[in-house]
C-alpha positions, 0 to 999 in steps of 0.5 A, spaced: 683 262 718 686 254 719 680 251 722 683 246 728 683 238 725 679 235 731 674 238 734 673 233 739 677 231 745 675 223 744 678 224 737 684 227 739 685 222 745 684 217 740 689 220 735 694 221 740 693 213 743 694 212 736 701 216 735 705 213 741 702 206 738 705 207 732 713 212 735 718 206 736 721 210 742 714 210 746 715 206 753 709 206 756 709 206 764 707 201 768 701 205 774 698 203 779 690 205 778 691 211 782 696 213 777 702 212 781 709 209 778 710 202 781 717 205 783 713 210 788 709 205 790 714 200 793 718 206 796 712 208 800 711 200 801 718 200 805 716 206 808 709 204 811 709 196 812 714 194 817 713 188 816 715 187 809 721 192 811 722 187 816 722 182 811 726 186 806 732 187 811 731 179 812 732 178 806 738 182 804 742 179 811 741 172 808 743 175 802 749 179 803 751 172 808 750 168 802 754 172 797 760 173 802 759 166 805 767 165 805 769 171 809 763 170 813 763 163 815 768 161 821 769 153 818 770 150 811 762 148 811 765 140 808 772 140 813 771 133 817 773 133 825 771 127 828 774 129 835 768 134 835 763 131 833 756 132 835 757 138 840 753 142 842 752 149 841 757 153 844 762 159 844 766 156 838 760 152 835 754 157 836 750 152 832 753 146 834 757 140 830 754 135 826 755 127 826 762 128 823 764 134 826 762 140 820 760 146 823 753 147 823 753 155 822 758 155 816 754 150 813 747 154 813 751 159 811 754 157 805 747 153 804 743 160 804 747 161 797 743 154 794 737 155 797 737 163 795 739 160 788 735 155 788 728 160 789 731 166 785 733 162 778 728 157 778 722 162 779 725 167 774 726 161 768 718 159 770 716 167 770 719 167 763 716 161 760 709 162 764 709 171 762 710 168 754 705 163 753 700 166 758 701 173 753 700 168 747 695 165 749 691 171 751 691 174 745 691 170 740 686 165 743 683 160 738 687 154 739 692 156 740 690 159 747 686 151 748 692 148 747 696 152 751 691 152 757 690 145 756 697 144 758 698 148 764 691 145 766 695 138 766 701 141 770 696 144 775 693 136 775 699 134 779 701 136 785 708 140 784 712 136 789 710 130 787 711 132 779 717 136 781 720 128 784 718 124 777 722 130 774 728 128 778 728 121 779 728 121 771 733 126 769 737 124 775 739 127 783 744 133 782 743 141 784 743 142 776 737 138 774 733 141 781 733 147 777 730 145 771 725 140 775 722 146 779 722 151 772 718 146 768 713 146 775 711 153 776 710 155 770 703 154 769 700 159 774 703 164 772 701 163 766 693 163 768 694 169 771 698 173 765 693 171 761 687 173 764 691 180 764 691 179 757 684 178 756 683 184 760 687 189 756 686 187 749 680 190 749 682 196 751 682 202 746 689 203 746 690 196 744 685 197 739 687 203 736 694 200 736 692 194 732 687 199 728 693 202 726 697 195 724 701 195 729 704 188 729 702 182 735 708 182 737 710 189 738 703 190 741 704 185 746 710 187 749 710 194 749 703 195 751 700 188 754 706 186 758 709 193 762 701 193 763 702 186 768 708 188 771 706 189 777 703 182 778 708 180 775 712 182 781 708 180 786 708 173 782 716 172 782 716 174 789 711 169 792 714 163 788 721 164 791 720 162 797 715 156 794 721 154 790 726 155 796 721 150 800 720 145 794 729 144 794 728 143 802 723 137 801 727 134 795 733 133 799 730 131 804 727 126 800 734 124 797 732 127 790 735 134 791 742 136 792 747 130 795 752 130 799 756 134 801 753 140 799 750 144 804 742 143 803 738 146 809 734 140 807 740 136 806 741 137 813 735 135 816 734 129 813 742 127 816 740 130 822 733 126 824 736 120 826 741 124 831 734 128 834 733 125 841 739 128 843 742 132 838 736 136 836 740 142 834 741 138 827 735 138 825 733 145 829 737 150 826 737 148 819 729 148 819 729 155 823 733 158 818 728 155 813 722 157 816 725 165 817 727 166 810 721 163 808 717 168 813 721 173 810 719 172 802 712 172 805 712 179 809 715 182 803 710 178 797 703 181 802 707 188 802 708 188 795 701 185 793 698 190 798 701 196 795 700 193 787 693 192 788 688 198 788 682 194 791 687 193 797 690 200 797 683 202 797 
């Protein structure tokens, strides 16, 4: 008779563990505590949150008028007429014009593709930058992790506008060196915030068991450390959109952010204040639009945050 190998469910699970550390085909699966996939969690969130479903819906309607911004938008946002300059909201111009007779609602519309770019690239570049190094800097540790915090404490030093500002009055003002000022900006708490997830999981058995079989660092970083932080990396990534898309409207208001003639929502504003006593609509319909879309990213980033975290769930 061929006794069993393992005797005790421990050194089987070790054992097991062990395997999956070592099969190149294993993909962990990101679960929330309860066990539940962060796919039926979100799908459960829309059902439940009508405030993140509405903010979901909100979302996609800036979205898909941005992405069909020729076909939805009734002028050329840049084409002057100075016969209608400065109207006021009407049947023809819902929005109004502006003081050289650009149709307000074609112009918002088209800046919704800025604004939405400009809070979807440069938060996805800093999600990229702040989940390496808080992955390195989690697990390596040593000097490595000092550096790494060091620097990101230097980042937080500053507040983000202002840095933002230095970056862009050194490069110079475009749209394309906006991109880089607010990715170099908002890495650094992404990056405290993975490596305190990687502090926590590096200890776990599965971890060691995987190091213990000689798994390499990089392996295990990214096939059991990482899908593990996927579900704050969610609700990261989605609340810094509407931070970044608030950091490019400041900017151009400033004068440091995207120029003349793209349509900004900052932008308009900030050629709009000298017109407010009697044009307010300048000024209105663009700030309403940021203040809905920067709602809408805020209703879904506490849905999600809800639905991702157990102690909230619970």
């Amino acid at each position: 008779m061929k006794w069993p190998v393992f005797h005790n469910p421990q050194d089987a699970y070790s054992k097991a563990v062990s395997d999956a550390a070592l099969d190149p085909a294993h993909e962990p699966e990101s679960e929330l505590a309860d066990g539940q996939s962060i796919r039926d969690s979100l799908i459960q969130m829309l059902r439940t949150n009508r405030t993140a479903a509405l903010g979901a819906i909100m979302i996609a309607i800036f979205a898909l008028a941005a992405i069909f911004a020729p076909w939805v938008a009734p002028y050329d946002p840049i084409a002057m007429n100075l016969a209608e300059r400065l109207q006021a909201p009407s049947w023809q111009h819902w929005f109004g014009t502006d003081e050289i007779g650009r149709d307000m609602l074609s112009r918002i519309i088209y800046g919704g593709q800025i604004s939405l770019m400009i809070g979807l690239v440069p938060s996805f570049i800093s999600l990229v930058i702040g989940t390496i190094l808080g992955l390195i800097s989690g697990y390596v540790g040593g000097f490595v992790d000092s550096v790494i915090m060091r620097l990101a404490d230097i980042v937080l030093a500053f507040p983000s506008l202002l840095l933002a500002m230095v970056v862009m009055y050194i490069m110079g003002a475009s749209t394309f060196n906006l991109f880089i000022a607010l990715s170099i900006i908002n890495w650094a708490s992404i990056a405290r915030v993975v490596r305190a997830q990687t502090l926590s999981l590096k200890e776990k058995d599965f971890i060691e068991a995987a190091r213990s079989m000689g798994v390499r660092r990089v392996t295990i970083m990214l096939r059991h450390i990482l899908p593990n932080c996927l579900a704050n990396m969610i609700v990261l990534f989605t609340m810094a959109i509407p931070a970044a898309i608030m950091s490019e409207a400041s900017l151009s208001f400033l004068g440091v952010g995207a120029q003349p003639p793209t349509p900004s929502w900052g932008l308009m504003v900030s050629q709009g204040k000298q017109y407010a006593n009697h044009c307010p609509w300048l000024i209105l319909a663009p700030g309403f639009t940021v203040l809905v879309i920067v709602m809408a990213f805020n209703f879904l980033g506490d849905g999600l945050r809800d639905a991702i975290d157990p102690y909230l769930k619970n």
